[in-house]
N, C-alpha and C positions, 0 to 999 in steps of 0.2 A: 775713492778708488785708490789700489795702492801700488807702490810703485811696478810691480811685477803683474796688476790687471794692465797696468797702460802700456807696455812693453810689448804683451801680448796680445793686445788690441793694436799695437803701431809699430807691425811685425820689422818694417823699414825704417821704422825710427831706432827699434830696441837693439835692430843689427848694428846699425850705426854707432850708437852710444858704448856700444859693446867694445867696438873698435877701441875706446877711449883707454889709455894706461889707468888715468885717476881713477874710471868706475871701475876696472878689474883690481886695482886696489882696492876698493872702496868696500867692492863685494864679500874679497876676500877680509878683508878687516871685520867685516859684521859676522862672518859666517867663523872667523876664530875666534870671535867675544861670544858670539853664542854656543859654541860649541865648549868655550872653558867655563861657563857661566855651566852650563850642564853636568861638565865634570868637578867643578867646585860644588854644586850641591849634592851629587851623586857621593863626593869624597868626604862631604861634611853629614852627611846621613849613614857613610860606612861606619864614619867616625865615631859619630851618637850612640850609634848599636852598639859598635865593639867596647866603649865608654861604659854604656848601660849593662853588657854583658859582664864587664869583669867585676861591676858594682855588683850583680848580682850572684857572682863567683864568694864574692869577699862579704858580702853582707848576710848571705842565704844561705848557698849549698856547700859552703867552704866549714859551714857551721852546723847544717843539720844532717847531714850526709854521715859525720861522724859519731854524732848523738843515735842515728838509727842504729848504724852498726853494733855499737855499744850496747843501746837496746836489747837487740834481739843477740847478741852474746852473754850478755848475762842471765834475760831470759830462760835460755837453751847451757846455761854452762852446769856441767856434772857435779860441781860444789854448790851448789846452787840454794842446797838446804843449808848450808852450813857455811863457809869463809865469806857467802857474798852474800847470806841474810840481811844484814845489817843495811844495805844497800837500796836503796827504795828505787823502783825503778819507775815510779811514780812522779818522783820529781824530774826524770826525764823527759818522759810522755809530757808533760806542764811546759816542760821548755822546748819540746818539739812544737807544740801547739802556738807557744809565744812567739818562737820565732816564726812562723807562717804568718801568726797576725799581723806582725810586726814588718813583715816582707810585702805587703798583697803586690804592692806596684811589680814584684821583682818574680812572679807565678804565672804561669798559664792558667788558661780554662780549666783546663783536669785536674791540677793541683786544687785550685779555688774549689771546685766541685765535691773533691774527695774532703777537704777543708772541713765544708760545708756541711759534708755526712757525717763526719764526727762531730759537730757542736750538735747538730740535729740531734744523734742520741744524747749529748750528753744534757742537753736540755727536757729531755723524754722527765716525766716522773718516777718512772719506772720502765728498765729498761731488760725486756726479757732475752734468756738465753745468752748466747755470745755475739748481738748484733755490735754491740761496743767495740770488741776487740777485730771483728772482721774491719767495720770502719776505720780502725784505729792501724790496722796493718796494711788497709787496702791505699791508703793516704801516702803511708812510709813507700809503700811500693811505688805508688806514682811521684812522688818528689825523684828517687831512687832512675827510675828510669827516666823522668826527663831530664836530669842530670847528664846521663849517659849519652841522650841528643845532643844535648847543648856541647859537651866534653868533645866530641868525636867531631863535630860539624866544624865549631868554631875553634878550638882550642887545643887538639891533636896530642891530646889527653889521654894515658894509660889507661883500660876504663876496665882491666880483666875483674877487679876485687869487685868495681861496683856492679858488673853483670852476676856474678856468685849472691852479694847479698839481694839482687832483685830477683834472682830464682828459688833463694832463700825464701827469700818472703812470701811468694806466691807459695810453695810446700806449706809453710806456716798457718799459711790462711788458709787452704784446703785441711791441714789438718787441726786447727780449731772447729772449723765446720764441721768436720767427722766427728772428731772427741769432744764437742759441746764444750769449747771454752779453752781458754791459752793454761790453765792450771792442766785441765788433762791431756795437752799436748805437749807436754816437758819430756812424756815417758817415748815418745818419736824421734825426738828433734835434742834430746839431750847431749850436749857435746858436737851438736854441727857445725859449729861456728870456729873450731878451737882448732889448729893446727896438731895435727898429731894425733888427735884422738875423732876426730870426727868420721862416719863412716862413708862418707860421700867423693866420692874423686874430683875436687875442684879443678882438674884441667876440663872437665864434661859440663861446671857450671860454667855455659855461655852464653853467646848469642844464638846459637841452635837451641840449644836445650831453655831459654829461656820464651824462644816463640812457639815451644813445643807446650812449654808451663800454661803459656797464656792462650793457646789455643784449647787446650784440656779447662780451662777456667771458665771456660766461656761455653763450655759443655752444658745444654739444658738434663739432657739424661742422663741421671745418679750412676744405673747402672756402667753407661759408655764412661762415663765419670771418670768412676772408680778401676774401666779396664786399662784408660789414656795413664792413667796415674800409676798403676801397678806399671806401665809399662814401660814410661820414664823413668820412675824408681830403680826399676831394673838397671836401668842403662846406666843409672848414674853412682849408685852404690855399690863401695868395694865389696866382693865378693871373695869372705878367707875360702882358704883353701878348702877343699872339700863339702863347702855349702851345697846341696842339693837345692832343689825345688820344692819342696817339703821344711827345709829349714829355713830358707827365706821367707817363705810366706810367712814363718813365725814371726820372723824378723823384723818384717813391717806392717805387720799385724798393727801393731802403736798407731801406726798411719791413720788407719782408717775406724778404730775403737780404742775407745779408754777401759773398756772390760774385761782387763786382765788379769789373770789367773796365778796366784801367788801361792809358792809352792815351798819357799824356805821357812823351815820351823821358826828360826828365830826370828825372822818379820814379822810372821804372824802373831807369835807372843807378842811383840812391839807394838804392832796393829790393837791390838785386844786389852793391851796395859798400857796407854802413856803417860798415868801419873804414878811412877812405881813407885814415889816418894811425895809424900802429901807436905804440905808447905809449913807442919808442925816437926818434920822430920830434922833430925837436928844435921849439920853441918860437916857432924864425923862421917854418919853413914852416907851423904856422898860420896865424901872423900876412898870411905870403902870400897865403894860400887868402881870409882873409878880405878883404885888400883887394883881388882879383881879383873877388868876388864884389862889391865896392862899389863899383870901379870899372865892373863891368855894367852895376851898376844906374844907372851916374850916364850911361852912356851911350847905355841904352836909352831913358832918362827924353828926352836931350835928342837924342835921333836923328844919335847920334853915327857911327854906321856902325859896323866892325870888331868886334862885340863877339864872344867867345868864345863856340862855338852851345852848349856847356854851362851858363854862363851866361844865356841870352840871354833863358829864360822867367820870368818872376816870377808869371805870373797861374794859377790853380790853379782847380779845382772843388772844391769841398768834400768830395767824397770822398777828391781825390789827395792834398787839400791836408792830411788826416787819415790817412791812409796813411804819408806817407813822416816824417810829425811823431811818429809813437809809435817811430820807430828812432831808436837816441844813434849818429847819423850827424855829420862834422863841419858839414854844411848850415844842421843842424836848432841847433849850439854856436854857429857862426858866427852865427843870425838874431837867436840870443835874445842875443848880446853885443852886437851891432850897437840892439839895439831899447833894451836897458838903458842904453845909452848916449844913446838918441833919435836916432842917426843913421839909421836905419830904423823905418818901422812895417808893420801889415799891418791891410789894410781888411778890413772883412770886410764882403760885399756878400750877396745874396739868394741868388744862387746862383753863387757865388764867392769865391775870397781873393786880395789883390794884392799882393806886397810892395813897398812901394815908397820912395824915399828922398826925406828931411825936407826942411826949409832948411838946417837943423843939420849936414843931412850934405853938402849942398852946399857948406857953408862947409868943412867935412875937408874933403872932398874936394881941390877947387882950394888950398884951403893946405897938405895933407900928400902928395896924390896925386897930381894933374897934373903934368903932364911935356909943357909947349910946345914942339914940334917946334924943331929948330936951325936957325935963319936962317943962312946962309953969304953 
């Protein structure tokens, strides 16, 4: 029986003893060793958490947070055929994967989960359609946003950038879905990610517009789908001046198909010739081809008249201008030699690309190229 049954059974004894200074001491003495015994393990388990949280700041998402972003900017970036070829974006994806393996203690369930769904295909023998890349962005997105818990709850963490790439992502993986695969959705999402050229008003990627993403994702009906989706689109893409209703639908048209309708002559020559020089071709008529193409440009720049009509266009839409850049055409050899050197660059504008020529190239030019007609 313990002290407080017998008290209460020996209601005139317990008054009694009660009287005593020692037991009110004695009371008190037990009831503050228990009460800091509670708040010592209560402060020793805040402790652990917040321990265990920053390990998983500095081992995890301090590390893959920035790999995704990168990801999906290079992905989506305008140069994409040309200065950041070289770039495998492959060996990202390998090191987003490792470091997840490499984490599991430092993940949630949903991360683990989504983990899960990507090794599942990539152990598939064959893996059809675009389920790889859905897995493969659906993962990023959920790292991405429990980031964004963890930032806000515990950590009082800026989290504007990383709500932008989690709305990001979600657009991405509805429009792989649409255009059957991350190659045909470059012509959508091209330049989203880039400051200055991107068409999307990053004050509207938020916490709104991101429960709005996730509620449209979770749409079983294609058609409600696709009207949720036109209709955040809307909300969230700059609209130039004088865009109708007619012209936006063109506009994100990309969004929802890769079936697009290609309308500049000199694409299509491009499209229809990409080996305009067979590998027995000697080393001069490159070099021709190239400065025929710099000499366009020096002449379109300054309204020289005669220029070759194959030459003559430099300005592109973002979709041709992504079209004829994924062929190893000699167009697409010629741009990126010319640009490495700085005697070309390529603007990339809102809803377009320009290539056009430097100072730099002005100066070849008239010192390598020019040819002043013959005074007699």
């Amino acid at each position: 029986m313990s002290i407080l049954e017998i008290l209460l059974n020996h209601g005139f004894l317990g008054v009694s003893i009660l009287k005593y200074k020692w037991f009110q001491t004695l009371i008190t003495a037990l009831a503050a060793a228990a009460f800091t015994q509670w708040l010592n393990n209560t402060l020793t388990k805040e402790r652990d958490r917040e321990n265990k949280l920053k390990e998983s700041f500095k081992l995890f998402y301090n590390k893959v947070i920035p790999e995704i972003m990168d990801l999906f900017n290079i992905e989506t970036d305008l140069r994409r055929g040309i200065t950041l070829e070289a770039l495998s974006t492959d060996e990202i994806r390998e090191s987003i994967l490792e470091t997840v393996s490499n984490n599991i203690s430092h993940i949630n369930s949903e991360i683990y989960d989504a983990y899960r769904s990507v090794m599942t295909e990539i152990y598939k023998e064959k893996t059809t359609g675009f389920e790889q890349d859905v897995a493969d962005i659906t993962l990023y997105h959920t790292i991405v946003e429990e980031y964004i818990k963890l930032a806000e709850q515990y950590d009082n963490k800026d989290t504007k950038k990383e709500y932008r790439y989690a709305c990001f992502l979600i657009i991405w993986k509805n429009v792989v879905i649409n255009c059957d695969g991350i190659e045909n959705s470059y012509a959508a999402l091209s330049g989203a990610g880039l400051s200055g050229t991107s068409p999307f008003d990053f004050e509207k990627l938020n916490k709104e517009t991101l429960q709005k993403l996730k509620s449209m994702d979770k749409e079983k009906d294609g058609l409600e789908r696709d009207r949720l989706f036109k209709e955040i689109l809307s909300d969230i893409i700059i609209k130039k001046d004088g865009m109708d209703n007619d012209s936006f639908e063109g506009f994100i048209e990309p969004f929802f198909s890769h079936d697009i309708e290609i309308n500049n002559s000199q694409v299509i020559t491009l499209l229809t010739n990409d080996d305009l020089f067979s590998d027995e071709e000697s080393l001069d008529n490159r070099a021709i081809y190239r400065n025929r193409i710099l000499s366009a440009l020096y002449k379109t720049k300054y309204n020289m008249g005669n220029v070759d009509p194959f030459y003559k266009d430099f300005n592109f839409t973002k979709q041709e201008f992504e079209e004829f850049m994924r062929f190893h055409n000699e167009l697409k050899n010629a741009i990126r030699y010319w640009e490495e050197k700085k005697i070309l660059k390529i603007e990339c504008k809102e809803n377009g690309v320009n290539i056009v020529m430097t100072a730099a190239g002005d100066d070849y030019y008239e010192e390598n190229l020019y040819q002043p007609k013959k005074r007699y």
